[in-house]
N, C-alpha and C positions, 0 to 999 in steps of 0.2 A: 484605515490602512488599505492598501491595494493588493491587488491581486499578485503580483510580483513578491509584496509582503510576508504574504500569508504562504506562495510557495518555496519562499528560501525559510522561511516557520519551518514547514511543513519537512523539508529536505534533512535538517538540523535532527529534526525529531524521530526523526526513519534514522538518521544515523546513532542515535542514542540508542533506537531500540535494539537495531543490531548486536551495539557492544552489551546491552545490557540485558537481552534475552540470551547471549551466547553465552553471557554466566549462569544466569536465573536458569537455563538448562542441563547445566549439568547435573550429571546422577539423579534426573528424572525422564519421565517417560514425556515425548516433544510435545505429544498429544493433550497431554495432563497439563501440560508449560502454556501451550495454547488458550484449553480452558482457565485457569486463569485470569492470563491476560485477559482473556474477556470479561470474565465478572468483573476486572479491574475496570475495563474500557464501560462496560456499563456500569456500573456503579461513577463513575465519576462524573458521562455525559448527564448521567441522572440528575447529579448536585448542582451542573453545569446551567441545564434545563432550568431547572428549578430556580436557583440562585437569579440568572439572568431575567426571570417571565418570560423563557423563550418557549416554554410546552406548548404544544396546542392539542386540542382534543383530537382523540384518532379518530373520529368523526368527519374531518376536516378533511382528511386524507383520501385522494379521489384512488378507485380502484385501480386505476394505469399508475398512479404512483408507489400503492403496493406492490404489486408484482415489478415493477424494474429495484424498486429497494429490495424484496423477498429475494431476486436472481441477483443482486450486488453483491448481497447480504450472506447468500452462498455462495460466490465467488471468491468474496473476502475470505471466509471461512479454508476456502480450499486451500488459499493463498497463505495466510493463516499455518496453516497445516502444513501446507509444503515448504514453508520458511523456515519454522523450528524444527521440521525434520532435516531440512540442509544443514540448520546453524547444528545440529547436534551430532554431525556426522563429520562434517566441514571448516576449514574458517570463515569468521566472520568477514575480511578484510578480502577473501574468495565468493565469499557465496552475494553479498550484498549485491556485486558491480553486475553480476548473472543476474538476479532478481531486478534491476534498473533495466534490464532488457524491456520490461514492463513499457518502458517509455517508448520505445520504438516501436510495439504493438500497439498502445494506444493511438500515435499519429497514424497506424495505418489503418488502424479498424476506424478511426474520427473521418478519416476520409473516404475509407469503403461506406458506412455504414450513417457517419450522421452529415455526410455530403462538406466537412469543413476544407479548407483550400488552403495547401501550403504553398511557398514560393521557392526555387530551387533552391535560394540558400536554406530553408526550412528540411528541406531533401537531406541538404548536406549535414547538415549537423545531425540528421536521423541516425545518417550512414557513417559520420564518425563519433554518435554514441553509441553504436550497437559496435562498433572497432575499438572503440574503447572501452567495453564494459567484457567485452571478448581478451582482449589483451590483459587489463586489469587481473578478472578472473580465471586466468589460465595456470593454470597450477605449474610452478615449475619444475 
């Protein structure tokens, strides 16, 4: 499958978790909702690893690719956290298109930071997803 593939995968599945953490949170604490999902998310990469032969020994793992996974790792985390604490305060159909803003930070830090190059129309559609994730989530 292509990369194209795996990101409309990937889209799908951000939108299931939305609907499907905004209930899984109810009359629990977001934080506990959070944990969780994790044990979920690992416990299955786990099967995942395993089932496929994709494990590799953490030996194999060069020290520069620990620490940007270790900072991912808490980033997610944070993200994580600040998610189910929107989804439990907020709607999901509100808080998601705000959390997409993610996209527009990513193309700018890809460009401040790992030197990638957009083309103006790559600009434009920055500037009208972060207008549309602004309008989407605007609470009326």
């Amino acid at each position: 499958m292509t990369w194209q593939t795996w990101a409309v995968l990937s889209a799908i599945f951000a939108a299931l978790t939305a609907i499907l953490a905004k209930v899984g949170v109810q009359n629990i604490n977001s934080d506990f909702a959070t944990f969780i999902r994790t044990i979920v998310v690992l416990l299955a990469l786990s099967v995942i690893l395993i089932a496929t032969g994709q494990y590799q020994r953490l030996t194999t793992v060069s020290p520069r690719n620990y620490l940007f996974l270790t900072l991912s790792g808490l980033a997610t985390g944070a993200s994580w956290l600040c998610y189910f604490r929107a989804l439990k305060l907020g709607n999901a159909s509100l808080v998601a298109p705000i959390d997409k803003l993610s996209v527009v930070l990513v193309a700018i830090l890809g460009v401040a930071f790992l030197h990638e190059k957009l083309l103006l129309r790559n600009w434009l559609g920055i500037v009208l997803i972060a207008a549309g994730a602004m309008l989407v989530g605007w609470k009326p």
